[in-house]
Structure formats: C-alpha cells, structure tokens
N, C-alpha and C positions, 0 to 999 in steps of 0.2 A: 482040433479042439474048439470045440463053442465056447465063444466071448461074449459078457454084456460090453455094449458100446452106449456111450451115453452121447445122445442127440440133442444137437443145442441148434436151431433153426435161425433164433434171434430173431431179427426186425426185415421188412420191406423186402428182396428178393431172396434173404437169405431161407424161407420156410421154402422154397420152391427149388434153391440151389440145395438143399439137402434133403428133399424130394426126390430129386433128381439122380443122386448121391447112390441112395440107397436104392438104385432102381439097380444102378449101373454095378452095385455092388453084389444086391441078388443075380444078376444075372451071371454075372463070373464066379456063381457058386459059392460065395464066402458066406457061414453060416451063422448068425448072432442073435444075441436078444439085442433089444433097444429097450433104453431107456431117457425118457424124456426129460432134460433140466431146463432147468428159466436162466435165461441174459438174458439184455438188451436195454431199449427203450421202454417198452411200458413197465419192465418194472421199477426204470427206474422212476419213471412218473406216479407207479402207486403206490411202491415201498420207497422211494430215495436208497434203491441201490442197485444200478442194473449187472451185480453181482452176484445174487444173492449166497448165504453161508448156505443152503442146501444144496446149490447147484455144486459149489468148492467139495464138499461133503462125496457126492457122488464121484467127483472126478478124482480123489483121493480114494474110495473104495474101489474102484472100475480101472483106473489108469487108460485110461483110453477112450478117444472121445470125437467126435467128428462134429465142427462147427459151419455155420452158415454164411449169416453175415449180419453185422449189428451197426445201427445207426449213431453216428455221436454228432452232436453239436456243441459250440461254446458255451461253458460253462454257467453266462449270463440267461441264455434260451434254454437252458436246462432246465434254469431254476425258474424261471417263469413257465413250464410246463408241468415242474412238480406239485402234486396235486398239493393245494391250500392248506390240508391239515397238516404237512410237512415242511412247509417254507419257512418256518420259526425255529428251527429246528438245528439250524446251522452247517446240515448236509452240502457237501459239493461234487458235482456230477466229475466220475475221476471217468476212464477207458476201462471198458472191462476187459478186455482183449492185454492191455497193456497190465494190468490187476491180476488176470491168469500166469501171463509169462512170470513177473516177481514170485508170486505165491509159489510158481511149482521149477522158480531157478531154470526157467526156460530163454536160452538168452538170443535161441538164431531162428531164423525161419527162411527154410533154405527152399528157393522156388528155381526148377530149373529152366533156362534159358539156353538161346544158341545165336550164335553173330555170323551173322554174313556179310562177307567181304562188301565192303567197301558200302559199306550202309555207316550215314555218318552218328547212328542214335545209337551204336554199339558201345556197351561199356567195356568200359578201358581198365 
C-alpha cells in the first residue's frame, strides 16, 4: 500500500539527516509520496512559531511522518532573533518537538540500545 509520508527536515543537519533517510528508504523498496511541512527555527523567527497550524494540519491528515532535526535555544535568544515586527507581540519560543508529542498524546520515544558487560555508562 502507498503512503503519503510528511517530511519535516527542520533546521542545521536535520535537511541532510532526512536526505539521507529517504535515500535509505527508497532503496529498501518502500513506496511513498512525500510531503513537505515547516518546523523549526526559521519559522520561528519569521512567523513566532516553529510549529506552524499547517504543519499539525498535515500530520493529522497523513498520520505519519519522518522528522530531522530542529534547533532550540533559550527562550531570551529566541526572542531576540524573532524577526522585529513580531517582538510586541508577546509570543514565547515553546519546543516543537515537545508541542508535537502533547498535541498528538505521544508520551515515549523508544530508542533502542544494548549494554555491554562491564561498561560502566550502562543504564541500570
């Protein structure tokens, strides 16, 4: 069955980690469309919200969705990058990463791991 998958690149190595993605995805055959949403950083510097309601829109029609990587800074450096006609505005730079999981009741992110003996950075 062909899927649309909606591609979120995000900011700084994330266009190139889901570049990559989809390279390793065509080649193990898996058949989709793509469709492209906005995160990240610049939008939150040109809109004040690196969430936007179309990107949420998409991922609620599509269900399914492969992300990059998105830059966040403190709060304070948010707002001094947010572009000038929006600083009045009372906006506060939140995580969109953290913004998606509430939105869609996503509460784990399960990454897997393996411990070897007597390695003392193994979690316990």
């Amino acid at each position: 069955m062909r899927r649309t998958v909606v591609t979120m690149p995000g900011d700084g190595i994330g266009g190139a980690v889901l570049e990559e993605a989809l390279r390793v995805l065509e080649a193990a055959g898996f058949e989709a469309d793509y469709v492209h949403a906005d995160i990240g950083w610049e939008f939150w510097k040109k809109e004040g919200n690196p969430l936007p309601e179309r990107t949420l829109e998409l991922l609620e029609k599509h269900k399914i969705a492969l992300f990059g990587a998105i830059t966040s800074k403190p709060k304070d450096k948010a707002l001094a990058e947010l572009d000038p006609s929006l600083k009045d505005r009372g906006l506060v730079y939140y995580s969109p990463i953290v913004a998606m999981r509430q939105h869609f009741d996503l509460d784990i992110c399960v990454r897997p791991c393996k411990a070897f003996k007597g390695n003392p950075l193994n979690f316990i």
